[in-house]
Every structure is written in C-alpha cells, then in structure tokens.
TIPADO-883546 format. One record per residue (C-alpha): residue number from 1; residue in three letters; z, x, y. Coordinates in steps of 0.5 Angstrom, whole numbers, plus 500, padded with zeros to 3 digits. Layout:
N
   resi   resn     z     x     y
    NUM    ALA     Z     X     Y
...
END
This chain:
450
   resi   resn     z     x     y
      1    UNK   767   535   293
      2    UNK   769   542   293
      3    UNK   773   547   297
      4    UNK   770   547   303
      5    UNK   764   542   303
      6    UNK   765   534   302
      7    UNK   760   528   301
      8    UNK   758   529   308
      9    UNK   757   537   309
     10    UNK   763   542   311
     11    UNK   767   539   317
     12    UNK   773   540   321
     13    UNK   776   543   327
     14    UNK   771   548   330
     15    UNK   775   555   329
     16    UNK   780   552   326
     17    UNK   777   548   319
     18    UNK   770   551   321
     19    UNK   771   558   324
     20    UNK   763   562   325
     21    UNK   766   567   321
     22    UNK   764   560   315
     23    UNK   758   559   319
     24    UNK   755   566   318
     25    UNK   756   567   311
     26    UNK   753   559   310
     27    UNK   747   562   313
     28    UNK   748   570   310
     29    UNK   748   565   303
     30    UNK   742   560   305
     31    UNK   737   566   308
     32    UNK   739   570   301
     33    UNK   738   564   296
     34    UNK   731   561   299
     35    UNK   729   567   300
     36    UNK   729   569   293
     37    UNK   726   563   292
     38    UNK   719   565   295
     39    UNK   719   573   294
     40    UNK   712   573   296
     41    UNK   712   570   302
     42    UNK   717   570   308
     43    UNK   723   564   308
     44    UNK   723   558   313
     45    UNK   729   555   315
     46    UNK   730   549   321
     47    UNK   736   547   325
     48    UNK   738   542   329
     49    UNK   744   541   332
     50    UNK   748   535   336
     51    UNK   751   536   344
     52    UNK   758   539   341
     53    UNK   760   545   346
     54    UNK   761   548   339
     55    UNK   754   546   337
     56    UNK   751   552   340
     57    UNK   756   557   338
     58    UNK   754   556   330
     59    UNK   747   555   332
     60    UNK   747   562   333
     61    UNK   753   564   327
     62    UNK   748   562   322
     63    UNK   741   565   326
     64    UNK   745   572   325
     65    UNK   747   570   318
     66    UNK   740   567   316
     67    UNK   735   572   320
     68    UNK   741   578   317
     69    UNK   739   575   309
     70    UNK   731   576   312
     71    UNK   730   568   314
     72    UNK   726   566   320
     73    UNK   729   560   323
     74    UNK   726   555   327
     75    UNK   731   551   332
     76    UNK   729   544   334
     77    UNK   735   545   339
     78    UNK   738   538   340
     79    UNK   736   533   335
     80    UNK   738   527   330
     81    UNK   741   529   323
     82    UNK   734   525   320
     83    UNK   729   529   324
     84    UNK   731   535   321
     85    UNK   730   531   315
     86    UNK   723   529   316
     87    UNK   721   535   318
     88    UNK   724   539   313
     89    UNK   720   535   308
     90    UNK   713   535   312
     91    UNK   713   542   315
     92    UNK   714   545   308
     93    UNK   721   548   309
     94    UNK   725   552   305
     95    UNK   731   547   308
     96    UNK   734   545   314
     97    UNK   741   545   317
     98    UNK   745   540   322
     99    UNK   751   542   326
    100    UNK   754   535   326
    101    UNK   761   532   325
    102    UNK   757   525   325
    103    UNK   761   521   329
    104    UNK   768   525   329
    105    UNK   771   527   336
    106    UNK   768   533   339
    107    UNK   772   539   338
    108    UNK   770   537   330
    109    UNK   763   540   327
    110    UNK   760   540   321
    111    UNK   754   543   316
    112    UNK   749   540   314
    113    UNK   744   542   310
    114    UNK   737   538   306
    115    UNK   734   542   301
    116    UNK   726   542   301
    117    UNK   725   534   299
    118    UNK   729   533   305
    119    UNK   735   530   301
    120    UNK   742   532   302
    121    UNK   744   539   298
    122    UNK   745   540   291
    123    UNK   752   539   288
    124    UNK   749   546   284
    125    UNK   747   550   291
    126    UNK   754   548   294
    127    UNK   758   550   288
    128    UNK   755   557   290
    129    UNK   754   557   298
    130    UNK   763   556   295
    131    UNK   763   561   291
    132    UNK   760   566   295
    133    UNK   766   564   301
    134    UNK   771   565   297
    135    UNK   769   572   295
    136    UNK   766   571   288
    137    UNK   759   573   289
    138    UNK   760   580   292
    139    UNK   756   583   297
    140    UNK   749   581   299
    141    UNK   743   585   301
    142    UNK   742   586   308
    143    UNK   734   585   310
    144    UNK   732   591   313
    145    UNK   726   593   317
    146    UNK   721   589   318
    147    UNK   724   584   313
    148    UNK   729   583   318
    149    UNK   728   574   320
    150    UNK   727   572   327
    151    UNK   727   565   331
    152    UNK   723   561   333
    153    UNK   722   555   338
    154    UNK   720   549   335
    155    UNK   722   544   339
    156    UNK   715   541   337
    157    UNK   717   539   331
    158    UNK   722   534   335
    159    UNK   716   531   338
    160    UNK   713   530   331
    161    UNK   719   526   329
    162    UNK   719   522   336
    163    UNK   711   520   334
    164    UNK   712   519   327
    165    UNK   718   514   329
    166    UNK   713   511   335
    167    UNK   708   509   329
    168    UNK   712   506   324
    169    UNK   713   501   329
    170    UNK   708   494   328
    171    UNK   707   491   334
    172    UNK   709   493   342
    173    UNK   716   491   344
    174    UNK   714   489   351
    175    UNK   717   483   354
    176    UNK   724   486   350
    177    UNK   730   488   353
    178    UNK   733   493   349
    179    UNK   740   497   350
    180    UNK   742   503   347
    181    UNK   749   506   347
    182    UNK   747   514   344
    183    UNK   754   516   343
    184    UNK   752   522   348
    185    UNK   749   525   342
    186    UNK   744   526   339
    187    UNK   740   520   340
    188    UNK   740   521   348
    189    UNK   734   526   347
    190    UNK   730   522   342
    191    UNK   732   513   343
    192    UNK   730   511   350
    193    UNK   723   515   349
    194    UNK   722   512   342
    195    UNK   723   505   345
    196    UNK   720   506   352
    197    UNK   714   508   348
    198    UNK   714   501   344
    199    UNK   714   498   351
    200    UNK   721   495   352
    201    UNK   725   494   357
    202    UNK   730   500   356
    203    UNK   737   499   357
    204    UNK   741   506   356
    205    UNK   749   507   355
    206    UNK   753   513   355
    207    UNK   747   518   355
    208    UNK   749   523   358
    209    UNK   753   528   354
    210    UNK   756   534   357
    211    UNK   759   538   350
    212    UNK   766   534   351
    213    UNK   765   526   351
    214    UNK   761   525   345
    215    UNK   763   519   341
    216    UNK   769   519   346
    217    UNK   770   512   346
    218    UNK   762   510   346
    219    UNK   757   510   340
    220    UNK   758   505   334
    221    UNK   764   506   332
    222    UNK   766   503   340
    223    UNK   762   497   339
    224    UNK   765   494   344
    225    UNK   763   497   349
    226    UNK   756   496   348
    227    UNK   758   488   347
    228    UNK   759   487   354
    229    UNK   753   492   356
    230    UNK   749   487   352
    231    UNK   752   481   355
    232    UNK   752   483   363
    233    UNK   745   486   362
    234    UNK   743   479   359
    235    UNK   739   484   354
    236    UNK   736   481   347
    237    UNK   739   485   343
    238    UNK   742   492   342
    239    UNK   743   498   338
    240    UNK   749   503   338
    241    UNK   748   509   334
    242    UNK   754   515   333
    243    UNK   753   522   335
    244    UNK   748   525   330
    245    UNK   744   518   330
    246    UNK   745   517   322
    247    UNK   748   510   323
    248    UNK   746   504   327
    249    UNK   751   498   328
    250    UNK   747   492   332
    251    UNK   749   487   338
    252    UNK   746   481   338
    253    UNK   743   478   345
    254    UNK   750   474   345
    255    UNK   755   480   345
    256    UNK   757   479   337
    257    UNK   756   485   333
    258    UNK   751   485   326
    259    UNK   754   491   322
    260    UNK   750   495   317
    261    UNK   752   489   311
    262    UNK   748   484   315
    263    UNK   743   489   317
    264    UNK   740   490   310
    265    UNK   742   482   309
    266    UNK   736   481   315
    267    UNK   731   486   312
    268    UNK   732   486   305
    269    UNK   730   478   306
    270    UNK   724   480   310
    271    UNK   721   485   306
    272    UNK   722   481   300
    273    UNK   719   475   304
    274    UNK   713   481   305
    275    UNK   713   483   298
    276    UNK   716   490   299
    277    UNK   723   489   297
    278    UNK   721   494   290
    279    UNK   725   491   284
    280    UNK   728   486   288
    281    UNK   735   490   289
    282    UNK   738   492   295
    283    UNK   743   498   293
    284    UNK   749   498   297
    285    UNK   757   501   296
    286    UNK   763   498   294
    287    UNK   766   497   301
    288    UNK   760   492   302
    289    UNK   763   485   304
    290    UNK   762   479   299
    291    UNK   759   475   304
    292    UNK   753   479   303
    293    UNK   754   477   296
    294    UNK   754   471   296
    295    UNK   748   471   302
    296    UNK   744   476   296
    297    UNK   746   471   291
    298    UNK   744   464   294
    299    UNK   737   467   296
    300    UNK   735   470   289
    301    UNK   736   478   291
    302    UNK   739   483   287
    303    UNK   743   489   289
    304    UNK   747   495   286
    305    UNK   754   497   288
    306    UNK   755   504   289
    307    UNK   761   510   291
    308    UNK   762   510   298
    309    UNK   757   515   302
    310    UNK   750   514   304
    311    UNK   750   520   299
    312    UNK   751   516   293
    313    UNK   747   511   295
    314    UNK   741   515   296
    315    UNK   741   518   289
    316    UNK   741   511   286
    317    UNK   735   509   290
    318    UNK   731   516   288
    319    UNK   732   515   281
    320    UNK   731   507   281
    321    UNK   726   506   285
    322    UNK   730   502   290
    323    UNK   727   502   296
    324    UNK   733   499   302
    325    UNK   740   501   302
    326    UNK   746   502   305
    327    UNK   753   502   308
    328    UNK   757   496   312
    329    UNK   758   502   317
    330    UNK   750   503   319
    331    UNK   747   509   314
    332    UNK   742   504   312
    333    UNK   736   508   309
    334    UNK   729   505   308
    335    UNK   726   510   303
    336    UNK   718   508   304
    337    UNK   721   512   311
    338    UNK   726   517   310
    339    UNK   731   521   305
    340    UNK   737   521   309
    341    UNK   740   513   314
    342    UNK   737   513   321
    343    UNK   740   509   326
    344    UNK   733   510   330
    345    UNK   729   508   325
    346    UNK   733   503   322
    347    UNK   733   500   330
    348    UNK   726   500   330
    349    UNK   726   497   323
    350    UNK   730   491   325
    351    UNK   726   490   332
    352    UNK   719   488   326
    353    UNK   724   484   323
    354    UNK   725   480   330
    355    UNK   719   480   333
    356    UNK   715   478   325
    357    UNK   719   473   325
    358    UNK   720   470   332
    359    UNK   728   469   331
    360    UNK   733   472   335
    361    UNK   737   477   332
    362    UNK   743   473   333
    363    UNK   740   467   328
    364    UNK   737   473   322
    365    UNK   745   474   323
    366    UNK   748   468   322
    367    UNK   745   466   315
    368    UNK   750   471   313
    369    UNK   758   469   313
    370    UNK   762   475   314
    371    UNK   769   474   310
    372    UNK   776   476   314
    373    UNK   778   484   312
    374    UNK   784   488   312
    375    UNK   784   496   310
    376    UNK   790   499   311
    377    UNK   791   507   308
    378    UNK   798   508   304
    379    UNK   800   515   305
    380    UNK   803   517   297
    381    UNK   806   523   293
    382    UNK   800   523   288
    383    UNK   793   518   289
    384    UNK   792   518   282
    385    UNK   798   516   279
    386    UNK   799   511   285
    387    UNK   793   508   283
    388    UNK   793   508   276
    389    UNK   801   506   276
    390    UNK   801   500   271
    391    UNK   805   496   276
    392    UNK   800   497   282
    393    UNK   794   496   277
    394    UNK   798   489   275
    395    UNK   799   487   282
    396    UNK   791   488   283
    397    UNK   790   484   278
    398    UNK   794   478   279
    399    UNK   791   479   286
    400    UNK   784   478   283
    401    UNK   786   472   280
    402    UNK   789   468   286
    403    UNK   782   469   289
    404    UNK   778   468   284
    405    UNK   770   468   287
    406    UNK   772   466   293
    407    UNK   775   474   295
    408    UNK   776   481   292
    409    UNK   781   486   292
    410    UNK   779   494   292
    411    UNK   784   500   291
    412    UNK   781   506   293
    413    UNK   782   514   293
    414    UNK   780   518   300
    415    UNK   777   523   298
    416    UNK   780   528   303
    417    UNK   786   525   304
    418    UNK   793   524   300
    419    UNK   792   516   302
    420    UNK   790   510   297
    421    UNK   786   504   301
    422    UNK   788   497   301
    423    UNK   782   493   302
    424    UNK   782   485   301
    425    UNK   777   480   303
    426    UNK   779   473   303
    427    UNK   777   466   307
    428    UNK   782   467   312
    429    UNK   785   473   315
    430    UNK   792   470   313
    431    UNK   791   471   305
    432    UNK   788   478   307
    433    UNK   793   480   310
    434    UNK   798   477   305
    435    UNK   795   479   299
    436    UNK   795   487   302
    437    UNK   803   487   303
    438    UNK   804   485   296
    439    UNK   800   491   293
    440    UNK   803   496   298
    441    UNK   810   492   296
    442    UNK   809   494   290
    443    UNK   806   501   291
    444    UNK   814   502   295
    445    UNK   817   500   290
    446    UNK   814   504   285
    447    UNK   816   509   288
    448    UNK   809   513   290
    449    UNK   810   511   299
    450    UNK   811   517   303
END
C-alpha cells in the first residue's frame, strides 16, 4: 500500500483525506498515461460512480483532469464498481474509474481505477499516479486544440451490465419472493430491474438514496434490518449489498443471515457437483471461519487462504486458474463472470444454486456449522514490534495449542491503522473471549497497549 492508495483505492473523507484538488491530478495523470499508451488513437476512459453527495463533485474533478490530459470520457453515471469493471473489459477501455468509499459512511469517498483487463490497477501505475501527487514527475502537457478530450453520456453501457447479469441466470425466478436491501447505493439503480426481469416477486429496502443515507444503517454491514424485512414480508430469501454493490451477504427465508463463508460453501459444493469447480479449489482469505474448513474438508474440496482483500484473492485465482473466491464479508468473485466481487452476481449466483436444486437457502446453509468469533483491535505504539514480541508470539502459540483442531487463533496487523487484531474462533464463545484477553494481557504487559 502507498501514501495515498490502499487495497481498495484511495479513500477517505471528501475534501479533507480526499480534496478535488487529489482528484484532478488522479485524472491529469491517468488521461496522460493511457493516452501515451495508444499515441495514434484517442484515449477512453469510463467512470461510474456511487450516490454520495460528493460523488458528483469528483466526477467532474477527474473529467477536467482526464479530457485536460486529452482523454475522452464516458459517464455511466450512477452504477456498481463491477459494471465498470465489465464494461471496461468488454468495450475496449483504455481503463475505468469508480468514485466509492465501498460501505464506508457518506461523507467518505474513494478512487477506484481497473485497468484495460477490468482488474484492480497495477501496484507499478499507482506508485506513479503517487509519484506524481506528490510532486516528482513535474509538469505534464496540457492537451490542446483538437486534442483537448470531451464527454460522453454512456448510460448504455449500464444497460449492457444490466442484460448481461439477466443472461447469466439459468431458469426464471418466477414464483420467488425475493428482498433487497440496496444500501441507498449503487445497487438501487440496477438490483430490483435484474431481478424483476427474472420474474420474481421483488421486495426492495433502502432504495431510495438521497446523497447523505448511504450505508447509513442499511445494506450488508446492518443485516439486521433485512433479517426482519425477510421475516415480516415472508420472503424465500434476501441479499443485502453495501454502497458500491461489490459484496452480498444473504438472508435466508428464516431470518438467519448466510455470510460470504457460507456463500462459497453452497456454491463451491455445487459447482464441484456440476463439474466446474476448476482445480477443485476454492480460494478464500485467512479470516475465513474454520467452520468453512471442516465443511471444505469433509466433502473433499480444497482451498487456498490468501491475505485479506478481495484484491489478493483475485491475483490467486488469475495465476491459478482457481475460478471461486472470496471473503466472510461478501466479495465473492466468480471468475467465468467477473474480475472484480459482485453482490448482484453473486445474488444471482446463489438464486441457480437454490432453484438447481430445489433446497431452501436456509437447508444449503446448514450443512456448514459457523464456529463462535471474537475480533477485538488493540491500539499499540508500534504494530510490528507488538506482533512479533516473543511474549505475544508464545502466548499465541500457547493458544493454538489448547485448542488444538477444534479453533484457531489469528494476530493480524491493520493496514491503515496503528491497531493489531485479535481474532480466536473456538467452540463456544466463553473460550473465544477468554482466549482473546490473555493474548491482549500480555501485549499490556509487554508494554505495546496505547
């Protein structure tokens, strides 16, 4: 991760962390990059964006900086982070650009940009985008008379997103009942049409944003909310997506939530079933509950444990072959389908599961037996020297041997924060929580605590 740009973009508070300032040089940069890239022909770069108030705001920040570099740019106006993604790959982009902040609160935003193959950038290309935001590469050349880039309204290209979702579904979703909570983001102007298209009988929350309530109290990160909607609608089954619609967490008809663990559990066992799971592998990260260990192991499917970040677990799959992927928080990637997670997909993708089959979601679920978690984020002085301390090293260690193959114990750094995170999974939540304080004893002791 650099200065400015983490594994998920650059992000933080509009006009404090992020300024437009930051933005019109991400896109001064970009037009001038690609477009030395395709010298003889003019450059194309697409934006989406989600419903922040400030989302406008950057939108037109990088349409100066881009069409002042000589780009032109495309404007798909109010879409998901994985349309862009699509559309970039399949139109012939130079690259494409998402203004999110994910599932962060509204006054947040970020930058997203997915190179030509519709994966997440380069480390090489953001290194110079950095360089160049902090003054190193001088002055770039301003475009000029007819190089001078324009815009253009590209909304169709939303719709193309919207027909290619509808056809990768494999049977009609009439007689389903069907609830989506779209996080007053990006989803609200894509889910509800996918789905009604497909023929079910759509139930939609928290679809009507208004620049200040996305993600406020809605979407996958306030399941809860959908839980009751589910339960007092009497719906099969619900999707939850957060506010650039790049994660999906489930409910299922009995009101009980199915996380993105136990999404790749139903679909990894299907696809294996159908002969599709390449590799017989499923790739996941290392905050992946055991649970979906022992669930992988007893029906004979392998997997791989990355860093966390759907970011990570996209490069394994792309030099592995690995075609199923994911997070517990939702970022599931289908690779036949998508570079990048897709809440909407990954919806649709659970929907061929339950409808394939002829199970209720709740019975696919319940062959994976979710073990007790507890996180906590310890404030210290200095991350690293607090994770390696020998003390907390031996106290992990110790950990890891009372529970034996029955939990697992994780020391994680942030990687935006001076915190060190705490994780034990256990059979019952009693051990989990004791287990946690006697690492976090030590790490006071030891002197690291803030």
């Amino acid at each position: 991760m650099g200065k400015y740009f983490g594994t998920d973009g650059f992000r933080g508070e509009a006009n404090v962390d992020l300024t437009v300032e930051h933005a019109y040089r991400v896109g001064r940069f970009l037009g001038w990059y690609y477009g030395q890239k395709t010298p003889d022909e003019r450059c194309r770069i697409v934006i989406g964006k989600d419903t922040r108030r400030s989302s406008y705001m950057f939108e037109y920040s990088l349409v100066a900086g881009l069409t002042a570099s000589g780009s032109d740019v495309y404007l798909l106006h109010v879409t998901t982070t994985p349309s862009v993604s699509y559309v970039v790959r399949t139109e012939g982009f130079s690259c494409g650009i998402m203004i999110s902040a994910s599932h962060n609160p509204y006054y947040d935003n970020g930058i997203k940009v997915i190179n030509e193959k519709g994966e997440k950038l380069e480390e090489s290309v953001i290194m110079e985008i950095e360089r160049y935001l902090d003054g190193e590469l001088g002055q770039l050349p301003l475009a000029r008379k007819d190089k001078i880039g324009r815009t253009v309204d590209f909304a169709a290209g939303r719709n193309r997103y919207i027909g290619y979702l509808i056809s990768i579904a494999t049977r009609s979703f009439k007689n389903m009942k069907v609830a989506l909570d779209c996080s007053n983001g990006s989803a609200s102007a894509i889910a509800k049409n996918v789905f009604d298209a497909l023929g079910a009988e759509t139930h939609v929350m928290n679809n009507d944003p208004n620049g200040l309530n996305i993600n406020t109290d809605c979407g996958s990160t306030h399941i809860e909310h959908l839980q009751k909607f589910v339960l007092d609608r009497k719906c099969d089954l619900g999707f939850a997506y957060d506010g650039d619609a790049d994660r999906c967490i489930a409910v299922d008809g009995n009101g009980q939530v199915v996380d993105g663990d136990r999404i790749m559990y139903i679909c990894g066992k299907y696809m294996k079933e159908q002969g599709t799971l390449f590799n017989n592998t499923v790739v996941t990260t290392i905050m992946s509950n055991i649970g979906l260990y022992k669930a992988f192991d007893r029906d004979g499917i392998a997997y791989e444990k990355t860093a966390v970040g759907d970011k990570y677990v996209y490069e394994n799959m792309a030099s592995t072959g690995n075609c199923l992927g994911g997070e517990q928080s939702g970022h599931i990637i289908f690779s036949k389908h998508a570079t990048t997670g897709d809440g909407i997909l990954t919806s649709l993708k659970v929907m061929e599961v339950v409808l394939e089959k002829k199970e209720t979601l709740a019975k696919l679920a319940s062959e994976v037996e979710i073990y007790p978690q507890v996180l906590k984020n310890v404030r210290v002085k200095d991350k690293k020297e607090a994770q390696n301390d020998p003390a907390v090293q031996a106290e992990a260690a110790k950990v890891a041997d009372s529970l034996g193959s029955d939990g697992r114990i994780l020391l994680r750094q942030s990687g935006t924060e001076p915190v060190i995170r705490v994780m034990v999974e256990a059979p019952d939540m009693d051990a989990c929580e004791k287990y946690v304080a006697q690492v976090i004893e030590v790490m006071k002791r030891q002197g690291h605590c803030v």
